[in-house]
C-alpha positions in Angstrom: 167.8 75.2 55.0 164.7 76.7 54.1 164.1 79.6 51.5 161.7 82.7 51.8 159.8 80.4 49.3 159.6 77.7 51.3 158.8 79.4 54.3 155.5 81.2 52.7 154.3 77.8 51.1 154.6 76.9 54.7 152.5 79.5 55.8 149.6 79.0 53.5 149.8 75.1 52.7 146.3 74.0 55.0 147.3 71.2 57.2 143.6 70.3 59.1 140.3 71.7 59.2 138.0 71.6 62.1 133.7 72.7 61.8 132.4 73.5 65.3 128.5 73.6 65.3 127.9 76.2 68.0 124.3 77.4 69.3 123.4 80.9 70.8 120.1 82.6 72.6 117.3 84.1 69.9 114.3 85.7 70.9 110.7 84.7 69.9 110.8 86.7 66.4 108.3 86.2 63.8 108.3 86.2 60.6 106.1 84.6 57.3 106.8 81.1 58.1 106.3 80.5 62.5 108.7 82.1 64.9 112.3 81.8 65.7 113.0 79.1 68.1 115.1 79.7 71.3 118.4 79.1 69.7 120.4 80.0 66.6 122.8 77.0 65.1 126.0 78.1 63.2 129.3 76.0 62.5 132.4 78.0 62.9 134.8 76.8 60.2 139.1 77.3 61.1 141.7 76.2 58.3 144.8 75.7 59.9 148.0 75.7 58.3 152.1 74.3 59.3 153.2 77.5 60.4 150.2 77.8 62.8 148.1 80.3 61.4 144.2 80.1 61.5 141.6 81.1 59.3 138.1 81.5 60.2 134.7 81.4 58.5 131.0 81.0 59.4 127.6 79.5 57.7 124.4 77.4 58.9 124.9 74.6 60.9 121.6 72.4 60.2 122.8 69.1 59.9 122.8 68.1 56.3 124.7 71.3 55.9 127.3 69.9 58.5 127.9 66.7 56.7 128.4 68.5 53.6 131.0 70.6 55.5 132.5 68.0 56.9 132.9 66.2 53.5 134.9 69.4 52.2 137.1 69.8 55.0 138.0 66.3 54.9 139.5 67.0 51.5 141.3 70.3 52.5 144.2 69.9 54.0 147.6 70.1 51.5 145.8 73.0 49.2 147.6 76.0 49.3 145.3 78.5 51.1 145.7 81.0 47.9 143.8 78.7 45.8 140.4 79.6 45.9 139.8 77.9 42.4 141.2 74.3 43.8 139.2 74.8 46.8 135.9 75.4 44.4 136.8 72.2 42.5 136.9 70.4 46.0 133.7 71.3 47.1 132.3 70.3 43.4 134.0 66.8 44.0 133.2 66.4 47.4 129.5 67.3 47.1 129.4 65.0 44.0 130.4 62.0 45.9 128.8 62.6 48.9 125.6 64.6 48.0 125.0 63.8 44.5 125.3 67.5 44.9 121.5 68.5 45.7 120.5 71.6 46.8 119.8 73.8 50.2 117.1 74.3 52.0 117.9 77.3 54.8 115.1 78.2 57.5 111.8 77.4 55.4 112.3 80.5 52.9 115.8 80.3 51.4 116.1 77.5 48.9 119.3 77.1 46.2 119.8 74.1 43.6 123.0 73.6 44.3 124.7 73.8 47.6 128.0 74.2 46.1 127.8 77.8 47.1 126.7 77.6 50.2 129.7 75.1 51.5 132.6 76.8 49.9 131.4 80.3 51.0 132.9 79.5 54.5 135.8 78.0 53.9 136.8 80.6 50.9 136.4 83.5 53.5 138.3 81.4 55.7 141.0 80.9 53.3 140.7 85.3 52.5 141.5 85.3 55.9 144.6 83.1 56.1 145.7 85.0 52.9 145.8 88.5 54.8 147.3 86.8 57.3 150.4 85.5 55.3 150.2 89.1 53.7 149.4 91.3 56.7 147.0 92.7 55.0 143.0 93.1 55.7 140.7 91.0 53.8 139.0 94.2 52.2 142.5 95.2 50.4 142.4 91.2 48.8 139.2 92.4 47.3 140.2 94.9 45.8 140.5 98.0 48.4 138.2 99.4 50.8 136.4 102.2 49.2 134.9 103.5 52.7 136.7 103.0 56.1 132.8 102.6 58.2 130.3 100.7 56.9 126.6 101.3 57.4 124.0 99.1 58.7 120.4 99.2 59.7 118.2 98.4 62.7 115.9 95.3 61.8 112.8 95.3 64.1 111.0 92.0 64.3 106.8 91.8 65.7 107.7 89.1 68.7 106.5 87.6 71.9 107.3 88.7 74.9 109.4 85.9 75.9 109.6 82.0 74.6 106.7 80.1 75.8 107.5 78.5 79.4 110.3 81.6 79.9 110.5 84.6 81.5 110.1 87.9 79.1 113.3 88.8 77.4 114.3 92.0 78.0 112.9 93.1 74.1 109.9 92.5 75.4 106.3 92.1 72.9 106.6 93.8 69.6 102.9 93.8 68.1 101.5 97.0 68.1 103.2 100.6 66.6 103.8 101.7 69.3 105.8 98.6 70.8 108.4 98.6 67.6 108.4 102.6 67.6 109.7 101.8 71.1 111.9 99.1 69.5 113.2 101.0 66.9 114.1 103.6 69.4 115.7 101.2 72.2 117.9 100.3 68.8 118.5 103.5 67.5 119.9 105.1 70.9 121.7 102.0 71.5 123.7 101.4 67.9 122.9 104.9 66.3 121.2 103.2 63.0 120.0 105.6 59.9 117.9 103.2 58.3 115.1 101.0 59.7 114.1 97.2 58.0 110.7 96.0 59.7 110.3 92.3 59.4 106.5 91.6 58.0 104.2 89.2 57.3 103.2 88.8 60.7 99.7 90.4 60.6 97.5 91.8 57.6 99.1 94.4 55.5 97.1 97.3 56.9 98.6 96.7 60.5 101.5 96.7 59.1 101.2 99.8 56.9 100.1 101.5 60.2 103.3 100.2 61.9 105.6 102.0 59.4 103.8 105.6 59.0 104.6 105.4 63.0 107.8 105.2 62.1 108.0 107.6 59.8 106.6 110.1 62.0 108.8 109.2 65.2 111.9 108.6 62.1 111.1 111.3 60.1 115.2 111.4 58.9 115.8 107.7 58.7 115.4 105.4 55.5 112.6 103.0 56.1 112.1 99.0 54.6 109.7 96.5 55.6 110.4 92.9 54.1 107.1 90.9 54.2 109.3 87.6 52.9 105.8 87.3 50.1 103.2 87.0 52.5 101.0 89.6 50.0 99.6 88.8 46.6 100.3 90.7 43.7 97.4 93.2 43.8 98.1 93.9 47.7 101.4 94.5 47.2 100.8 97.3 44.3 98.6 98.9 46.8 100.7 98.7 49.2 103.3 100.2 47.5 100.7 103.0 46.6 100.6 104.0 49.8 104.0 103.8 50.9 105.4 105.4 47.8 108.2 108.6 49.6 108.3 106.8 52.8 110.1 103.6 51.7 113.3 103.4 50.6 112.2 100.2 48.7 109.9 97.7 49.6 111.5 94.8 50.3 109.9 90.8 48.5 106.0 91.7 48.9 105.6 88.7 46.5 106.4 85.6 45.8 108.6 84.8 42.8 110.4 87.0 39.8 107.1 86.9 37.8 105.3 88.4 40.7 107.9 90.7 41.7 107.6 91.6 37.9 104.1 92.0 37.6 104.2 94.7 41.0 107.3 96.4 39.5 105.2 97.0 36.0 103.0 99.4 38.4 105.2 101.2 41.0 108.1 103.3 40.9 109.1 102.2 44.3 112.3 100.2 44.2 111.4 96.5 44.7 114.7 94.5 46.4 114.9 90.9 47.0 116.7 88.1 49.0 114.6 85.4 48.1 113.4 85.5 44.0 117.2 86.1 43.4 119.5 84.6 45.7 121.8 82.7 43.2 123.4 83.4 40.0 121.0 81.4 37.9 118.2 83.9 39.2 119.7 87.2 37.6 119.3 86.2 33.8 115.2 86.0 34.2 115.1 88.8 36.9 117.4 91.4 34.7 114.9 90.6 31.8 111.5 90.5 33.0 112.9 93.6 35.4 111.7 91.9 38.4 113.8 93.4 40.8 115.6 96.7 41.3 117.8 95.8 44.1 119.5 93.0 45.1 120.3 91.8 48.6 123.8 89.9 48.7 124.8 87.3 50.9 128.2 86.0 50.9 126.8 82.8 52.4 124.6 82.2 50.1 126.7 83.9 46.8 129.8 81.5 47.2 131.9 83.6 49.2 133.6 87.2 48.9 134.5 87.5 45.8 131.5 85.8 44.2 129.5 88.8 45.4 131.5 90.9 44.6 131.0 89.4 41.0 127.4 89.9 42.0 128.1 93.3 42.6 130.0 93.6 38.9 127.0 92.6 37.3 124.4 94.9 39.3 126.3 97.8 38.1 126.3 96.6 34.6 122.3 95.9 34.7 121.6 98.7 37.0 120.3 97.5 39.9 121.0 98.8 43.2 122.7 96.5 46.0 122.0 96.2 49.3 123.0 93.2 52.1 121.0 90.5 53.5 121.2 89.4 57.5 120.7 85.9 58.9 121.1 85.8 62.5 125.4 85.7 62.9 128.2 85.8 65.2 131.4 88.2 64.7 132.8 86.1 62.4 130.0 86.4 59.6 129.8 90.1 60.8 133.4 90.9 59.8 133.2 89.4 56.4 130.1 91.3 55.8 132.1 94.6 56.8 134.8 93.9 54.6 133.1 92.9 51.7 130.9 95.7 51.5 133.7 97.9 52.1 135.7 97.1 49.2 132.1 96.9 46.9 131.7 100.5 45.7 128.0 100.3 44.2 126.8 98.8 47.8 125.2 102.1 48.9 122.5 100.9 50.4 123.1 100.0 54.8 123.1 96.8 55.4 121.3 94.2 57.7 122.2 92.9 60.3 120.6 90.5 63.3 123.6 91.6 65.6 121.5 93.7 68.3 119.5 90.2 69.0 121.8 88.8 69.7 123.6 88.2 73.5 126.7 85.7 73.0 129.3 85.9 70.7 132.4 83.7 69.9 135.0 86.5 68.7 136.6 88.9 71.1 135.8 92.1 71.9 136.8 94.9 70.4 137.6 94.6 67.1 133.4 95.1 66.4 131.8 97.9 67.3 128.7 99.9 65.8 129.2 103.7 66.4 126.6 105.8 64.3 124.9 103.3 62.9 128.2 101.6 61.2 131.0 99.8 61.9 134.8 100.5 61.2 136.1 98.4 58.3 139.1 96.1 60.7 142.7 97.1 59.2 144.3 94.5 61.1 145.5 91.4 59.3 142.9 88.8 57.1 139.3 89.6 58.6 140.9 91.4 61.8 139.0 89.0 64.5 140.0 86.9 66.9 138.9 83.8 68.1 137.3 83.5 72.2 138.3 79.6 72.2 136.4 79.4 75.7 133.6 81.1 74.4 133.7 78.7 70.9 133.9 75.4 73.6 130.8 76.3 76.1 128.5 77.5 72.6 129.3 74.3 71.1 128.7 72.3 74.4 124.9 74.5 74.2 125.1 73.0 70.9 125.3 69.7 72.2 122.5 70.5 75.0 119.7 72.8 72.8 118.0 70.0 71.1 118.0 71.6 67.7 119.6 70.1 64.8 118.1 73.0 62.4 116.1 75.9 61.5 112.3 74.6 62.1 110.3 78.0 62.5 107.0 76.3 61.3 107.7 73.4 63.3 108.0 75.4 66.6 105.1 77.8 65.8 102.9 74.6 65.0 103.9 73.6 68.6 102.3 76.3 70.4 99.9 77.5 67.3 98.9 74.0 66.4 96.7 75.3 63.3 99.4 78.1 62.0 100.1 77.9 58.3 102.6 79.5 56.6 101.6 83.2 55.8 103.1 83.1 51.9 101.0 84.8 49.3 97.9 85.1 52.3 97.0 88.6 52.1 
């Protein structure tokens, strides 16, 4: 007969592990490197254990990334869904054997030397949520206790077409001009109640863009204003920009490339510089901290290792004094709830987070346990991450999957195809 022992190592011992790629409608957004193609790839990740529990995670599904997941979850099942340091010394075996463990490459901007990070992130916030789960407790009390119970995010605006080239216009519509992403930022505002406004740049010479956010100053005159122009300017444009926009920006977002660039700016601005690109692993804060690069840091839990690796992140910004904000790839509910939770229970990230969620028009998580009310979105007290699989809605985005014709983030590659002569906009202006 089976003990109260027995019967919780039954509930958290992981029995199988399944990584659905999955694919979901993107508009035409552009950015430094080409524009977003018509569909976004992510891999939903569920641990399974005996007693029938499920634990869910998210990440990038380009397909070196999905062979590397697959290698992990091969490895998985019969670890105890508590142990988060024998699932981090799977993923280092795994990778080792099957990957000689090289690094990531994520959309043309985002590059890591290892991957380890970036394949155990899912699978330890699936293994959170199994925890809560056996617990019946939220994933934001296993991290240490939510600190706020709503969590604020901002509207990102994105310059776009119209529509993807051969379709109708989206119902966006173009973002070029000010007054098109004033009229964005208000369609977003209205719709979400957002506080604080992140313009995507990089997308047309600085002093377009410039022009773009005084216009929304003046139509935002009470909301915190970023723009994020991924290093499309040099050095000496981005100290003039930041001139200009000194009291209107919150902080101004990677305007160069690298931490010596980002240094050389911050040597002549006050403004807060912040960054998801010159610091977006663990080897990056020792150079950044001492040359004083960067100001604030943008985590990502799939980029970080996983919940509580940011929130060790999070440990060390406090210590160095350097604010924290949140970075946003395009996600589904699942990526969305861990993003709630962490930055609930991480009491120095005061800044709103991003988030691509208003792009987006197909989810795989039920409704309900997600919704933005004043900008922000209540921390889910129900047990582990407090979402729930749509199983029919997982099947027909991983048979789009199957149809799209994408096997990973090419935004040059689909730019080139319409823009034959576009080159990448880094350090152009």
């Amino acid at each position: 007969m089976s003990g109260p022992a027995d019967l919780a190592d039954l509930a958290a011992r992981i029995s199988r592990v399944t990584v659905t790629p999955v694919a979901f409608r993107d508009p035409p957004l552009l950015n430094v490197v080409g524009v977003h193609q018509p569909f976004v790839l992510r891999a939903i990740v569920q641990v399974h254990t005996d007693s029938g529990l499920v634990g869910l995670g998210e990440t990038y599904a380009d397909q070196a990334h999905l062979d590397r997941l697959g290698a992990v979850a091969a490895a998985l099942p019969g670890l105890d869904a508590f142990d988060l340091n024998g699932l981090r010394r799977v993923v280092v075996e795994r990778l080792g054997a099957s990957t000689g463990g090289a690094g990531a490459s994520f959309g043309g901007m985002l590059e890591v030397s290892s991957a380890v990070d970036t394949v155990a992130a899912p699978f330890e916030v699936a293994l959170l949520d199994l925890q809560g789960k056996v617990l019946d407790r939220p994933v934001s009390a296993l991290l240490g206790g939510a600190v706020r119970d709503r969590v604020p995010f901002s509207a990102y605006l994105f310059y776009k077409w119209a529509g993807h080239p051969g379709h109708d216009e989206d119902s966006w519509g173009e973002g070029s001009t000010p007054e098109q992403m004033v009229a964005q930022a208000r369609r977003m505002v209205d719709d979400y109640g957002f506080t604080a406004i992140k313009l995507k740049g990089g997308v047309f010479e600085p002093g377009h863009e410039i022009d773009t956010i005084e216009a929304l100053a003046a139509a935002f005159p009470d909301h915190a204003l970023r723009i994020d122009p991924n290093g499309a300017w040099t050095v000496e444009t981005s100290i003039k920009v930041a001139h200009r926009l000194a009291g209107v920006l919150e902080y101004l977002e990677d305007p160069t490339p690298g931490i010596d660039g980002m240094a050389a700016v911050a040597r002549h601005t006050d403004l807060p510089l912040a960054t998801n690109m010159c610091v977006i692993a663990f080897e990056h804060l020792k150079p950044a901290v001492a040359a004083d690069a960067v100001q604030v840091v943008l985590s990502d839990h799939h980029l970080w290792g996983g919940l509580r690796r940011s929130a060790l992140l999070g440990g060390i910004c406090e210590t160095f004094g350097m604010g924290l904000s949140m970075h946003s790839n395009s996600h589904l509910g699942v990526s969305l709830a861990a993003m709630t939770h962490l930055a609930a229970a991480t009491p120095n990230l005061t800044y709103a987070c991003d988030t691509h969620y208003p792009w987006k028009s197909e989810e795989v998580v039920k409704p309900g346990a997600l919704e933005f009310r004043d900008g922000s979105v209540a921390v889910p007290t129900g047990p582990g991450l407090g979402v729930e699989l749509d199983e029919d809605a997982l099947g027909a985005l991983h048979e789009q999957y199957l149809g799209c014709g994408q096997r990973g983030r090419e935004d040059t590659a689909y730019m080139r195809g319409i823009v034959p002569d576009f080159t990448p906009n880094t350090a152009r202006w």
